[in-house]
N, C-alpha and C positions, 0 to 999 in steps of 0.2 A: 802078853802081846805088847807091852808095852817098850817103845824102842829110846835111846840115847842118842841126845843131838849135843855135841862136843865142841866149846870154841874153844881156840888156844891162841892165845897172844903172840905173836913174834917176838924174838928176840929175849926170850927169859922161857923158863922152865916154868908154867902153873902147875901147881898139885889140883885138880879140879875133884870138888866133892860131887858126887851124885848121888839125885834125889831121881826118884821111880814115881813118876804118876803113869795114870793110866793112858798106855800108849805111848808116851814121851820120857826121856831121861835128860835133862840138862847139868851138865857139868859148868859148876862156878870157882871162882877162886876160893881156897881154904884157907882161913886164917893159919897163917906160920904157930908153930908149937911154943910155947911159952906164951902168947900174945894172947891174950882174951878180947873177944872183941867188947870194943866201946859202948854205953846202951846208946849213940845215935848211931853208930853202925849198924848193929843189932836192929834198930827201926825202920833203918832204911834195906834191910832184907826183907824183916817183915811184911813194908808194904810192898816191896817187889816182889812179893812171891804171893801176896794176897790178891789176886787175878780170877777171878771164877771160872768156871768152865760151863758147859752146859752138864744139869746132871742126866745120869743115865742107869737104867733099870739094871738091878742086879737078879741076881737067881732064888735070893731071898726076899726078896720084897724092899732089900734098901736101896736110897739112891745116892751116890754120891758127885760132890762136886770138881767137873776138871780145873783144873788152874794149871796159865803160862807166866814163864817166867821174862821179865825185863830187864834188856841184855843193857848192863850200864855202857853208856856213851862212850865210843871210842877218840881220841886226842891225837891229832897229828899237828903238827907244828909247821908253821909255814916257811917257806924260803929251803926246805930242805933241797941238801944238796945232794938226795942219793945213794946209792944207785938205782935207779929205777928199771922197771918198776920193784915196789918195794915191797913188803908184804904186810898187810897191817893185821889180820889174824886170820882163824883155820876154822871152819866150821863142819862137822862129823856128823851124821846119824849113826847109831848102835844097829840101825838098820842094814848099814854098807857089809855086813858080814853073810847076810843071807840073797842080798839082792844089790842087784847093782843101781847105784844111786848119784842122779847128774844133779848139781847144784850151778844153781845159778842166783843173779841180783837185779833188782830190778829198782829205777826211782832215777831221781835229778843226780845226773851225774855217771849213771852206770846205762841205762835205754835210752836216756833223756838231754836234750841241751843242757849243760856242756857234756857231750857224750864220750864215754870214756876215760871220764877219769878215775876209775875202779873197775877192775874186773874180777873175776874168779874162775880158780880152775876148776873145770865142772869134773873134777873126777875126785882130786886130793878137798877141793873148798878152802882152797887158799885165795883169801882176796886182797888184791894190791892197790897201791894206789899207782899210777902211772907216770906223773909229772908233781913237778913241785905245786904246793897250794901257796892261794895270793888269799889270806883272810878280808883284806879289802873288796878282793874283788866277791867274795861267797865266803861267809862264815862257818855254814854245817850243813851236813846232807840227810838226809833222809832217804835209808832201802830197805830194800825187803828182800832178804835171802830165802831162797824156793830150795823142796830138795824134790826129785819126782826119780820115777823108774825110769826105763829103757820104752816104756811106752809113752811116756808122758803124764803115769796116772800120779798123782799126788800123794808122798808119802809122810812126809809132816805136813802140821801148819806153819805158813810162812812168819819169820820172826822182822823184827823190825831193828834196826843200825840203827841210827843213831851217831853221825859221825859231826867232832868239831875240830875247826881249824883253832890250833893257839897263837895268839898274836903273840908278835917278833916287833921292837920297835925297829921298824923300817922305813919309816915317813918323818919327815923334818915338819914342824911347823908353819904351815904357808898361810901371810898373811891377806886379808881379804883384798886390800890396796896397799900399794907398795908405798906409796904415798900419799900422808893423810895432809889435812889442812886443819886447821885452827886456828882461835883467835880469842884474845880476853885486853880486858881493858887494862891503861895505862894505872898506876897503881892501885893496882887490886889489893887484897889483901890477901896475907897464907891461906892456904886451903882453898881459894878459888876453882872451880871445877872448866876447864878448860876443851876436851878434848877425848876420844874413847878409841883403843886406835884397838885392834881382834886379830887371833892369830887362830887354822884351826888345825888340828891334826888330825889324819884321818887314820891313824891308830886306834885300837880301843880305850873310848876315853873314861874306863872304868876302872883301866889299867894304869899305873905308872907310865907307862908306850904312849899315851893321849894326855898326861895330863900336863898343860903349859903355862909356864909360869914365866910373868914379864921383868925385864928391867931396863934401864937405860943407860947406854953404853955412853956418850956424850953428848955435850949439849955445846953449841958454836952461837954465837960466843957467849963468853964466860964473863960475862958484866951482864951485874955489878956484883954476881957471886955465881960458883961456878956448877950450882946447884939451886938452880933458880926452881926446876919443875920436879915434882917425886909423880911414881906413876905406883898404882895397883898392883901388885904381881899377880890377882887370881882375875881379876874386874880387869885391867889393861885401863883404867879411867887415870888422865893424867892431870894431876894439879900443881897450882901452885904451892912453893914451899918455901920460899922467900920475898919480903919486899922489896919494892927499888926498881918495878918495872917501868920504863920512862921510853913515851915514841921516841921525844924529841932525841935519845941519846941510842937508842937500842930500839928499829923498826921492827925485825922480827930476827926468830930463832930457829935455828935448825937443830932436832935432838933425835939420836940415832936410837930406836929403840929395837931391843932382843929379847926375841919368843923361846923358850928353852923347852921342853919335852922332860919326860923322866922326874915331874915337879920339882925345872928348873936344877937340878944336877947340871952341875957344867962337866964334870968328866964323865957322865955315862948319856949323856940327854944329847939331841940332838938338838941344831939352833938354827933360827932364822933373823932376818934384822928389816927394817923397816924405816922409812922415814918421815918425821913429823915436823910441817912447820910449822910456827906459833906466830902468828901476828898478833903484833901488839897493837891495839886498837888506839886512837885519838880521844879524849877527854877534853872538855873545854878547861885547862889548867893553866892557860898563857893566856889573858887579855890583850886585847891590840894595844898597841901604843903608840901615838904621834911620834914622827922622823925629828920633830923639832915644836919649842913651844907656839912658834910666831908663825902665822902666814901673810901673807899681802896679797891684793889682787886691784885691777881697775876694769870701772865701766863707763862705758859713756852712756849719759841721760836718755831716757825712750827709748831704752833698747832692752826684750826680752828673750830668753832662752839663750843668754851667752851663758858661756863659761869664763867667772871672771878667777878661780883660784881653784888649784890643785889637791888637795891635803893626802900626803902619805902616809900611810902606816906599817909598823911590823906586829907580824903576830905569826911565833912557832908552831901552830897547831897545822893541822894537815889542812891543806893548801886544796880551795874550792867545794870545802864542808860547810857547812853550820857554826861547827865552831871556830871555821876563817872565816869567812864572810862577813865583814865590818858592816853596823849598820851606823849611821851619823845623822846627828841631831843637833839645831841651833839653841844653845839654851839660855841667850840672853843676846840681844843689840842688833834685833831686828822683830820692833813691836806690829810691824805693820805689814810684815810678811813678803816683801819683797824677795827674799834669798829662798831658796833649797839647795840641799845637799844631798846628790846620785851618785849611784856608787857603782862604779866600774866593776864589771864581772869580772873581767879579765886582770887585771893590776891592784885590784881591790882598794881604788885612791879613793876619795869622796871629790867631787866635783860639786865645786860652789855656782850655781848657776841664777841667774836672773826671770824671777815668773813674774813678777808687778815691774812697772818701769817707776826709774826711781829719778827725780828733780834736782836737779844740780841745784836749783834757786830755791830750793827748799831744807835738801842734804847732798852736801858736799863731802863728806865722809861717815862711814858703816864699822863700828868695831864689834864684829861676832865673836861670841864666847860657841866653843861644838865642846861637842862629846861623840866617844865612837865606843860602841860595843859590839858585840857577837851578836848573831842570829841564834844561835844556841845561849842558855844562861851558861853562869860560870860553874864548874864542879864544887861540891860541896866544900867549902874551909877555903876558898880562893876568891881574895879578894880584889875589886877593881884598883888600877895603878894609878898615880897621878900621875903618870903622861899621860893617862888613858882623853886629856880634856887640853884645850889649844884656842890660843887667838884668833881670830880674821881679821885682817885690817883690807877695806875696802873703799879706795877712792872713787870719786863719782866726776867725770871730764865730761866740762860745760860743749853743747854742740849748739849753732844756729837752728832755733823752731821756728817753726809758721808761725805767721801772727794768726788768733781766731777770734771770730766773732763773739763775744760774751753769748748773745743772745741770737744763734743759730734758729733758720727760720722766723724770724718778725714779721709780727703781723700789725698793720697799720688799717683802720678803718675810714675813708670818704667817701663823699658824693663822686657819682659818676660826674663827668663833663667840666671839670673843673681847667680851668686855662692853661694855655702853654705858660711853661717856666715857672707854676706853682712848687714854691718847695713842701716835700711832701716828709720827709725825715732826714734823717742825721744816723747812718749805718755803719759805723766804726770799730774796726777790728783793736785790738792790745795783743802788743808785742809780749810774750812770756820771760823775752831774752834780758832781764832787769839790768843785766851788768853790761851789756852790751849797746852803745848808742847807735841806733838804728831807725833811718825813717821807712814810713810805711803806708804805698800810694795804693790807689784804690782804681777798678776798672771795670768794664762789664762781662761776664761771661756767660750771660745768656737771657735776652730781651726780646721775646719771640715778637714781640706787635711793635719793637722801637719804639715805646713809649716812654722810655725814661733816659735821666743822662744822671751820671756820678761826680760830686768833684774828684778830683784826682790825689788832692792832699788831705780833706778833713774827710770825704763819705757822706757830702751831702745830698742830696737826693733829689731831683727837681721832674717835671713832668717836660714831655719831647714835645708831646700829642696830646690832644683830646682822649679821655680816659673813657671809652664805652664799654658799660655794662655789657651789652647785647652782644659785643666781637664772639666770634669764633675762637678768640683766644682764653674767654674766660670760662673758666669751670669753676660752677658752684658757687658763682659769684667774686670769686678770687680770684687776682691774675698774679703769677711768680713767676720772679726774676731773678735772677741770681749770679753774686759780683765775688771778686775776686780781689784780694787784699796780699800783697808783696813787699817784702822787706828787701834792704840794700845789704843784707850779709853776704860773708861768703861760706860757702855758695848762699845763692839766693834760696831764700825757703817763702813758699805763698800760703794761703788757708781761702777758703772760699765760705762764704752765707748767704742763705736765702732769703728774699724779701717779697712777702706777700703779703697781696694787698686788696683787704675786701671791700669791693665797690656797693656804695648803698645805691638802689636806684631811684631814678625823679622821672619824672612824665614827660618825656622825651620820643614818645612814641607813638602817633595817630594808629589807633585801630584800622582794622581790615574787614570786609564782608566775603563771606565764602557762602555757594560757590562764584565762578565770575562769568558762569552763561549756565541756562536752565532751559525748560520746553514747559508749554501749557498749553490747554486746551482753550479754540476761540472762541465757547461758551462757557461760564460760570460753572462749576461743579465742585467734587469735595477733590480736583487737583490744583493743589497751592503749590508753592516755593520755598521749599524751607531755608532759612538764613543765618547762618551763624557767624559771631564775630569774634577776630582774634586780634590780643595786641601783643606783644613784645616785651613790654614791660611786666613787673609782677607788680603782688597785690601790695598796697592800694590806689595804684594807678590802673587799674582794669576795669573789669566791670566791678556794678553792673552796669552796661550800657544801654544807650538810647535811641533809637531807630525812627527814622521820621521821614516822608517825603517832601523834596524841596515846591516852594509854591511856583517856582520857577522853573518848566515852562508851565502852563496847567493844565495840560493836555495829561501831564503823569497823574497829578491828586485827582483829574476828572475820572482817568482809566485803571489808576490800580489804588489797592490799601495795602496798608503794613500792617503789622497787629504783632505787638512784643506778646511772647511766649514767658519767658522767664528774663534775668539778667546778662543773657551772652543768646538767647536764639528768640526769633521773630520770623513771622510767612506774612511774604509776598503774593495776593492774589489781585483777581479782574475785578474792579467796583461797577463796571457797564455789563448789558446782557448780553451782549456780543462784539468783537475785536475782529478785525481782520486778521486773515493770515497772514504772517509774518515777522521780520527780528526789531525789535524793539529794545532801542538804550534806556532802562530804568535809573536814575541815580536816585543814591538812597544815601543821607548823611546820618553817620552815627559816631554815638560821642560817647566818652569813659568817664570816669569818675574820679578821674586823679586832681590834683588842686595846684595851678588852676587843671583844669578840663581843654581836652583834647578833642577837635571832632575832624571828619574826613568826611568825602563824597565819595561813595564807590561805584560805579554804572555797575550795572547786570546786564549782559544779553540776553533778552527774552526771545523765545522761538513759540509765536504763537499759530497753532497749527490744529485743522479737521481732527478730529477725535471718534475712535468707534465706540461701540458700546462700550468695553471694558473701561473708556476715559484713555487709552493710550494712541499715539498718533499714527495717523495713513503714512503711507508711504508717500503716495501724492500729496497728502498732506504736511509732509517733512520736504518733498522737493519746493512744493508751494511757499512755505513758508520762511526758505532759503532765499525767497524773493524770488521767481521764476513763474510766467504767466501760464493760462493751458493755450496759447500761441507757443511761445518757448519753447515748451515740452513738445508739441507736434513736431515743431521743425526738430529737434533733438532725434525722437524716433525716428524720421523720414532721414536723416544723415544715416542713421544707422544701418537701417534698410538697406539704402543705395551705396554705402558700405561692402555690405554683404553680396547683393549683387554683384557688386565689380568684382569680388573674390571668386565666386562661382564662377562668373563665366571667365575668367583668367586660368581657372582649373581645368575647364571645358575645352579653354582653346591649346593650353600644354597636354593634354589629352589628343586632343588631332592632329596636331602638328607630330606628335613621336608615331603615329597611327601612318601617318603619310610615309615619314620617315622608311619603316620599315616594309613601306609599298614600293618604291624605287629602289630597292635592294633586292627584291625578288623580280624584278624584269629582265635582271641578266639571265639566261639561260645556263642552269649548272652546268650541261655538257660543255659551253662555251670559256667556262669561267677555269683560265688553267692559271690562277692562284693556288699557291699553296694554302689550303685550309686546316687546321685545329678543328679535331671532329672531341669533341667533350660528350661522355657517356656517363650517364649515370649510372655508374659502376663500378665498389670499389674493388680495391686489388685483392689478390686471395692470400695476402700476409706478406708476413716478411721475407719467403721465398723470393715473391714475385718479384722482388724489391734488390735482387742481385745481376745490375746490368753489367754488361763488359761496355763501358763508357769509350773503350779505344775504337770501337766503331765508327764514333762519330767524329773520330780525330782525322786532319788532313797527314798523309803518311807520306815521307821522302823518299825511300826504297819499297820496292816490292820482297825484299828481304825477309826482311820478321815478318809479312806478312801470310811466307808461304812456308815459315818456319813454323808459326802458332800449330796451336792445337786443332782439330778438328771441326770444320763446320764450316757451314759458309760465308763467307763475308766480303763487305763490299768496299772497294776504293774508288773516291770521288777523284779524278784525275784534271786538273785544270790546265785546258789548251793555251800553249805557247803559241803568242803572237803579237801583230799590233795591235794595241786597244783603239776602237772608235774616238772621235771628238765627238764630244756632248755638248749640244747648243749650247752657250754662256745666256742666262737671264737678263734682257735689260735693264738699266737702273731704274726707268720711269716706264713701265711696262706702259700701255696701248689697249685697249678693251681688243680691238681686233688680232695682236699681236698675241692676245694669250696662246690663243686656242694653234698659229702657228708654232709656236713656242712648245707646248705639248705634242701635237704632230712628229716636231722632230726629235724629240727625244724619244718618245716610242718608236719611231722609223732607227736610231742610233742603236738602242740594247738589241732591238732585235738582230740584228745586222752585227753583235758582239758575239765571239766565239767566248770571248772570258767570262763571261757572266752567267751567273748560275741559274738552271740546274746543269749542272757539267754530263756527258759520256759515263755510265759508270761500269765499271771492269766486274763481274761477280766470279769471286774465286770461291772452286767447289774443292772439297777434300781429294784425296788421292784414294781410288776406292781398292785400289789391288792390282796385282795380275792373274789371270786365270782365269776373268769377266768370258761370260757362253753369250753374250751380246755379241754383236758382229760389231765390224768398227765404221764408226761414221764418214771418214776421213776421205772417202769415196764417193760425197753426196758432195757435187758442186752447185755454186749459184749462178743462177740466169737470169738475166733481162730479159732474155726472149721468151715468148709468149704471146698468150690470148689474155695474161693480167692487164686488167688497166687501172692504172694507178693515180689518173688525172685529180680523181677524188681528195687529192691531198692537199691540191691549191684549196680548194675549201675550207681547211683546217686552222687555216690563219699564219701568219707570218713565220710560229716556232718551227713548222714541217714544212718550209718554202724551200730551204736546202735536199730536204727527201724527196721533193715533189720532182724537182730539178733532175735529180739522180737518178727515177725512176720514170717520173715521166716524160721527160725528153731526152730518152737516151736513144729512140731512134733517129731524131731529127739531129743530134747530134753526129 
């Protein structure tokens, strides 16, 4: 039962041996005759055929083991050119002779994405590949060749392919960047590691096809040898390989570098090129050095932060580094530090400038020794140059100074009160300007109290005024002033000093009694007057003082005592058991203890006044004792009273007189009263509707025109009669008591008797209501006079219905 499954290679004749297991026959390559095989061939059958199978019962009781064989890997080559499809080998069962048998494949590449690129005849089991293979893109496939019947049942087991693509070198070397960058310092030494520049191939890089080997095609430029850099051929790491690399002559390098394929074979390898450039880095190897050994500069005296000198330098190294960047240092002929030297960022100069001010009368000239060096040190083996160190010569030009007071602020001690025109000091400025003859006037520039005068020539000092301690101008006992001292240069230069002046104080000043009016009770109890006293003066012209009352007149020592409390306070009480109410001038002399002694009389006003229980005073008793009798006070109330009265009844009588008012205003009879009246309702309107009038109503109109052009409604035209107007009585200039009332007569007798005068005729014009109106027409309804009307009733009415009365009532007498 056992069947043959048959591969055959394309394109050559195999002799295939066959081997009989149970069920299966596989046909392999036979070694050619004369050729023995190898024993690693030999081993590699071995274990290709040592595969187990499942075992399976025999009719004797043995079992043996199946085994499959492993179909060696089949080799296509890629970039093939054809013709496709192509056939890469034939696969047979021993079966196909009894039963008809479909073979098919199945795996990546034949059912699977990328599909189709293998198929098989399912009758012969020739399987092709279809297109060319790309080993970059899929190196090998993996299938599984099926063989089954007409029904689908399965007649071997499926074997497994095994297919690889062989690389073709067909890729050039691509490098990672097309353009590297590097960089190593100015004299380095050989062998220096610089730079790594990669190339990759996407051949197989197990192959010669993948494997790339570097070198360098040229290098620009070719100073100071023309093989400055050597590079890796397997690393691609490029070093240096000569000395002599220098910024200042050679900033950077350009070096064309080539990736080769086929390990670097130039006639079979494929190539690619690349570009590397080499900066050559900056070293501190150039010290600055001074433009010249001498500089000069000028300053004028009292003046800082000038720039009095320039200092230039050169220095080759790259320009706004570390190792350009001059630093500068004074290192000898300026002990006292007047100078520094900044250093322009930009120009890289040093800049001698002035930070102390420097004295013409002291130094007239400056010889600086500098030095300049880098902000970076120097490179190993490089040493500082003697230019690298330079002179300053720096003159010093004399200017006019202020004169100043040696002794700014003076302070002078005296007695207050000392006389006009005492000389009091001698406050004298010096000129600084030694070389220069110059005099130097003096004058005031601030003497708040006018208490002093200056000479003009020497600064001597004399008093205007009385010098008081106690002014409002002194503080803390010191009064200052302060003058002004000017020289005749040119220009003129001044300086100013203060002069203060502490005044001691002398007993110039009689004490005070506080307060200066008090209240007591006009019996004796525990309310005194308490007394205190103040002077002006400080200690020891103050207290403690002395309190006493004068024996003069003696009605005071009969009525009150004093009684000192301590050194500055003493009470004022009653010495009798009872005083009348009222004010009373106490004087009370008291004295201080300055040397000699100072005393004053001070009065107190007493207000001795009825007291209630608690000891403080009535009301009555404060009026009382303002001086004021209980006569006084009655009449005071009784003003008041009749005061008030006359207000009331002035209230009373503007009350009936408005009362009256409004009683003679309703005697006219409303029906009589044909005034136009303002009726005012308390009532407001119902909004802002209400509040849209047509205002042309109340306008006087010149045509009947627009009138009967508008819109809808009714509306009214006041029409003013054409005619002659009445004369109107003229007023006399000295009316006549009797004369009024004619006077009025005829002017009421005039308007009325005026057709122009309002309220005028008025016209009411109605809408146009249509044609078609089931009303009849009025136009057939005439007016009569005749009749049983009597219309006499209208003389009644008053003057404005004397014309209708006329019209109507005497139209038969007419």
């Amino acid at each position: 039962a056992g069947g043959v499954m048959k591969m055959i290679h394309s394109g050559r004749h195999l002799d295939l041996g066959v081997t009989k297991l149970t069920g299966l026959t596989f046909l392999f390559p036979k070694q050619p005759k004369g050729r023995k095989a190898l024993p690693g061939e030999l081993a590699q059958q071995q274990s290709d055929t040592l595969l187990p199978w499942r075992q399976h019962q025999s009719a004797n009781g043995l079992r043996r083991q199946k085994r499959d064989w492993v179909i060696p890997p089949i080799n296509v080559p890629e970039n093939s050119r054809g013709p496709f499809p192509q056939q890469l080998v034939r696969i047979r069962s021993d079966k196909d002779k009894e039963i008809h048998i479909r073979y098919s494949i199945t795996g990546v590449g034949a059912d699977q994405p990328p599909m189709e690129v293998f198929n098989i005849d399912p009758v012969s089991g020739r399987m092709y590949v279809t297109r060319p293979m790309d080993r970059e893109e899929r190196a090998s496939y993996h299938l599984r060749a099926h063989a089954v019947d007409m029904n689908g049942n399965k007649v071997e087991n499926p074997i497994d392919l095994y297919i690889y693509v062989i690389d073709m070198n067909d890729n050039r070397p691509e490098f990672i960047n097309q353009v590297y960058n590097g960089s190593v310092d100015e004299g380095s030494k050989p062998g220096t590691y610089v730079m790594t520049v990669t190339a990759n191939d996407a051949d197989d890089g197990t192959t010669a096809n993948g494997m790339v080997r570097y070198r360098i095609v040229t290098q620009t430029p070719q100073s100071p040898s023309q093989n400055m850099f050597t590079i890796n051929s397997e690393t691609g790491d490029i070093v240096t390989v000569a000395a002599g690399l220098d910024r200042e002559k050679v900033q950077q390098y350009i070096v064309i570098v080539q990736a080769t394929d086929m390990e670097g074979n130039l006639n079979y390898g494929l190539s690619n090129t690349a570009t590397a450039i080499i900066t050559v880095t900056d070293v501190n190897d150039n010290p600055p050095e001074f433009t010249t050994s001498t500089y000069s500069g000028e300053v004028p005296e009292n003046r800082v932060e000038v720039v009095v000198a320039n200092l230039t330098v050169m220095d080759r190294d790259q320009p706004h580094s570390p190792n350009w960047n001059a630093i500068y240092r004074i290192i000898s002929g300026d002990p006292s530090g007047h100078f520094t030297i900044r250093t322009d960022p930009i120009t890289n100069e040093g800049m001698v400038t002035v930070v102390k001010a420097v004295d013409y009368e002291m130094n007239r000239a400056f010889m600086l020794t500098v030095m300049v060096s880098n902000q970076a040190p120097l490179a190993s083996g490089i040493q500082m140059s003697f230019q690298s160190t330079a002179g300053v010569t720096i003159s010093v030009t004399d200017v006019n100074e202020a004169p100043y007071f040696p002794t700014n602020h003076k302070l002078i001690r005296l007695e207050e009160g000392v006389p006009t025109g005492t000389i009091l000091t001698t406050f004298s400025a010096v000129d600084p300007d030694r070389f220069m003859q110059q005099a130097v006037r003096y004058s005031k520039l601030s003497d708040p109290a006018n208490w002093l005068n200056i000479n003009a020539t020497n600064g001597q000092i004399t008093t205007a005024a009385v010098l008081d301690r106690e002014s409002d101008y002194i503080k803390n006992n010191v009064y200052e002033a302060t003058f002004l001292a000017a020289d005749n240069g040119i220009p003129p230069a001044s300086g100013t000093g203060t002069l203060q002046i502490y005044l001691i104080d002398i007993n110039d000043n009689a004490p005070e009694l506080l307060p200066k009016e008090a209240q007591i009770c006009e019996k004796p109890n525990l309310n005194v007057i308490n007394i205190t006293a103040a002077d002006a003066d400080i200690d020891p012209n103050v207290g403690p003082f002395v309190f006493e009352l004068p024996s003069v007149p003696s009605a005071v020592r009969k009525n009150w005592t004093i009684t000192r409390l301590n050194g500055d306070y003493a009470q004022l009480s009653l010495r009798i058991m009872y005083l009348e109410a009222g004010v009373y001038d106490v004087p009370i002399i008291v004295t201080d203890s300055g040397n000699p002694p100072l005393y004053n009389t001070s009065v107190i006003k007493v207000k001795v006044c009825p007291c209630d229980e608690n000891g403080d005073c009535t009301t009555i008793g404060a009026v009382a004792a303002a001086g004021l009798g209980t006569g006084a006070i009655i009449a005071i109330l009784i003003c008041i009273i009749i005061l008030l009265t006359m207000v009331l009844l002035f209230v009373v009588w503007m009350k009936r007189r408005e009362k009256e008012r409004h009683t003679k205003q309703l005697l006219i009879d409303p029906e009589d009263d044909v005034r136009d009246n303002i009726l005012k309702y308390d009532e407001e309107g119902g909004g802002e509707e209400d509040q849209d009038y047509d205002l042309s109503q109340l306008q006087q109109p010149e045509t009947m025109d627009h009138v009967l052009n508008k819109t809808p409604g009714v509306r009214r035209v006041d029409e003013r009669p054409i005619g002659a107007e009445p004369q109107y009585p003229i007023r006399p200039v000295i009316p006549h008591p009797g004369d009024i009332g004619d006077f009025i007569n005829e002017g009421l007798r005039a308007a009325d008797n005026d057709p122009t005068a309002p309220p005028y005729d008025s016209l009411l014009v109605f809408d146009y209501e249509g044609s078609g109106s089931t009303a009849g027409s009025v136009s057939s309804l005439n007016s009569s006079s005749s009749g049983d009307q009597d219309y006499d009733y209208l003389n009644d009415w008053g003057p404005r219905f004397k014309k209708l009365a006329d019209m109507y009532g005497g139209g038969e007498e007419d």
